[in-house]
N, C-alpha and C positions, 0 to 999 in steps of 0.2 A: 161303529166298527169295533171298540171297546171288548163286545161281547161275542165277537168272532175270534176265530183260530185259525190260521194258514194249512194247507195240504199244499207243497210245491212237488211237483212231477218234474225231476230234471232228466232230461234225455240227452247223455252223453253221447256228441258227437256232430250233429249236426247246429245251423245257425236258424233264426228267425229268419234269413232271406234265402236259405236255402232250402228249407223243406216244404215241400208241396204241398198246399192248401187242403188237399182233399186226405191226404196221410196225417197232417195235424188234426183234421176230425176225425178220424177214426182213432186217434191216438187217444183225445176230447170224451170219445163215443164209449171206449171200455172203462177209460180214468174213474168216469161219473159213474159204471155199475158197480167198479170195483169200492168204491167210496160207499155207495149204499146212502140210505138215509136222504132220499133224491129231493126231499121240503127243505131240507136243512141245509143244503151243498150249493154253493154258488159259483159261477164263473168267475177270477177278478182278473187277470191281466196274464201276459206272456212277456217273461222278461228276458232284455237283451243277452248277449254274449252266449250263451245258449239257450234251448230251446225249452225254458222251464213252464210250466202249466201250474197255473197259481188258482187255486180255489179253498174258497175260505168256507166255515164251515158254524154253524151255532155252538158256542161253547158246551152247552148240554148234550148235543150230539157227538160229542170228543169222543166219551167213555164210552162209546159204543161203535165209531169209528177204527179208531186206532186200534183196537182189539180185532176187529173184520178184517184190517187188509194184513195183520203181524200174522192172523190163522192164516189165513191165504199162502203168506210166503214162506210159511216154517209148516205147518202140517196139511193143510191141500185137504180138510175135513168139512168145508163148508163151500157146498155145492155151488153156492148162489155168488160166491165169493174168486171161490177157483175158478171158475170160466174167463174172467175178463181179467184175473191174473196170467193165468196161462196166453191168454191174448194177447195181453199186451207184451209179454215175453218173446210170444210167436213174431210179433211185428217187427222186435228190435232184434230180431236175431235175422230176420229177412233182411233187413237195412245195418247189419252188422254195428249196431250199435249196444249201448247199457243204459239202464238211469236206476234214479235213488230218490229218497223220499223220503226226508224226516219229518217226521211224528211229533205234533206239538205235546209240550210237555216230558221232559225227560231227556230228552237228546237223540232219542234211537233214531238210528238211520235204516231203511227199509230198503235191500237192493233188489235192481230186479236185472238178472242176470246176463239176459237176453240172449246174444251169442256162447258168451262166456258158461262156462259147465259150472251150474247149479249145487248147494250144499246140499248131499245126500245121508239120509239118514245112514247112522251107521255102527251103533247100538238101540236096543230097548229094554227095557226094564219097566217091571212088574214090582209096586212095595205100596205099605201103608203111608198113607200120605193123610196130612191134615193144611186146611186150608181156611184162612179166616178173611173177612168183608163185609160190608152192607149188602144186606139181601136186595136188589132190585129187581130180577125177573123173574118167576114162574111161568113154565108155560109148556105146553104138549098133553097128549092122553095115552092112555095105556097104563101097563106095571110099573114103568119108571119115565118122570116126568124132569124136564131139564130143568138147572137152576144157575143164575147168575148171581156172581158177586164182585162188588166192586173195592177191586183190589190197588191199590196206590192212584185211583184214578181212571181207569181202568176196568174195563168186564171182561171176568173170567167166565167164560159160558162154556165148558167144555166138562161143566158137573151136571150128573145124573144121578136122582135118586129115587126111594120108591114112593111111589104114589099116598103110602098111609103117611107115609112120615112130610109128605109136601103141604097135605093138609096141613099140619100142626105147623110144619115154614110159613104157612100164607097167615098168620095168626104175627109173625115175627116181621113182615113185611116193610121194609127201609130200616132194619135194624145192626146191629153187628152179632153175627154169628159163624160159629169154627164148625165144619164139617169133615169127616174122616170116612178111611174107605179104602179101595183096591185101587191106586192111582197108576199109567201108566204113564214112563218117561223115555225119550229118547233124545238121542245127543247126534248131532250130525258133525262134518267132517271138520268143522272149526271149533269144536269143542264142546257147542254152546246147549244146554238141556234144557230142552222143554214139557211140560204137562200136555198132553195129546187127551187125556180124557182120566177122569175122577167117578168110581162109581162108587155114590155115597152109601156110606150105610148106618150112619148114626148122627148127630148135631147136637152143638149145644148153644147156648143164648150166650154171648157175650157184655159184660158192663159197659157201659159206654160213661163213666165216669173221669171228670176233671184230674190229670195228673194229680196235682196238691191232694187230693182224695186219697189216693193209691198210697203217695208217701205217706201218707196220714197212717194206715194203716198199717202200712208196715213198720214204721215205727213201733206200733202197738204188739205186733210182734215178734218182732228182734229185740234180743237180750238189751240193757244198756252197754255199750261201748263193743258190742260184737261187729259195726261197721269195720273198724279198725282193723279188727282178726280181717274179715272179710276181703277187704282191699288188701293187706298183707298176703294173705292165700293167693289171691288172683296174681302178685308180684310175683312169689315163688315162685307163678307156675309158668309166667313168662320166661326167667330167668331157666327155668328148665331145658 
């Protein structure tokens, strides 16, 4: 079990002896589409005091999970995703309940609204955006082909770029690289801003070299005794 990862679905409100058999699998029946990745996702228990739905997951399959159900509930851009979030919403808002669902790795917690009114977007914005990761996905056809990167753990799949320049990406394939572009951003009513989509239009290969390297270098290039200055400037500017 080592190399597994928890997904717990807690459904606030009702008990293990209270919900009806045939409502927990349908609750069971969207969980698992919404999770995606149906070789990798396992049933593991239903735990007391409420009605949480525990299914554990291949650690490899994390960074492509947790990114599926976080689109789901912040941007509603992935078809295959939004349906059995939107369901499972529709279910708990019929049985006037909520649940939640955190995210291994990181703490984030995942709500899912149910009765209660949903975070609505409520700005967007249009800017240059750069964004850097391990390339892990290629994939589509046409003028602009999609691309993922794997960001703290994490797949950011909501970049698209053009076809000439994906050729030259699949050359860079499991590497780290920063890509820039027309990024769009929007913030919903809790504050909170997310990237909805990146249309790329340039890349570059990033080092993937040992810290101690990096200092090395820079060493090489700062003055003797300009740390000093350096960390003094950065006081000032606190102190301003």
């Amino acid at each position: 079990m080592n190399d597994f990862l928890e997904y717990s679905f807690r459904i606030i409100g009702p008990k293990p002896e209270t919900i009806p058999m045939t409502r927990l699998v349908a609750y069971m029946a969207e969980l698992a589409k919404l999770l995606g990745a149906p070789e990798s996702v396992h049933f593991k228990e239903i735990r007391d005091q409420s009605v949480s739905i525990v299914a554990f997951a291949e650690a490899q399959s994390v960074a492509i999970i947790s990114p599926r159900v976080r689109e789901a509930a912040h941007n509603d851009n992935d078809a295959d995703a939004a349906t059995p979030w939107r369901k499972l919403n529709e279910f708990l808002a019929e049985d006037g309940w909520t649940a939640e669902m955190p995210l291994p790795k990181g703490g984030e917690v995942i709500s899912f609204p149910g009765a209660s009114k949903a975070s609505k977007v409520i700005r967007v914005v249009n800017q240059h955006t750069s964004v850097q990761g391990r390339l892990i996905r290629i994939e589509g056809a046409g003028d602009r082909i999609k691309i993922g990167l794997e960001i703290d753990g994490d797949l950011t799949a909501r970049i698209s770029i053009a076809a000439a320049h994906a050729k030259e990406l699949a050359a860079l394939f499991h590497q780290y690289v920063r890509v820039s572009g027309d990024g769009r951003w929007s913030r919903d009513s809790s504050g909170k801003w997310s990237l909805d989509s990146l249309l790329a239009t340039s890349f570059e290969i990033l080092e993937d070299e040992p810290l101690t390297e990096t200092l090395s270098k820079l060493r090489e290039i700062l003055p003797p005794e300009s740390g000093a200055k350096i960390i003094a400037a950065v006081e000032e500017l606190r102190r301003a």
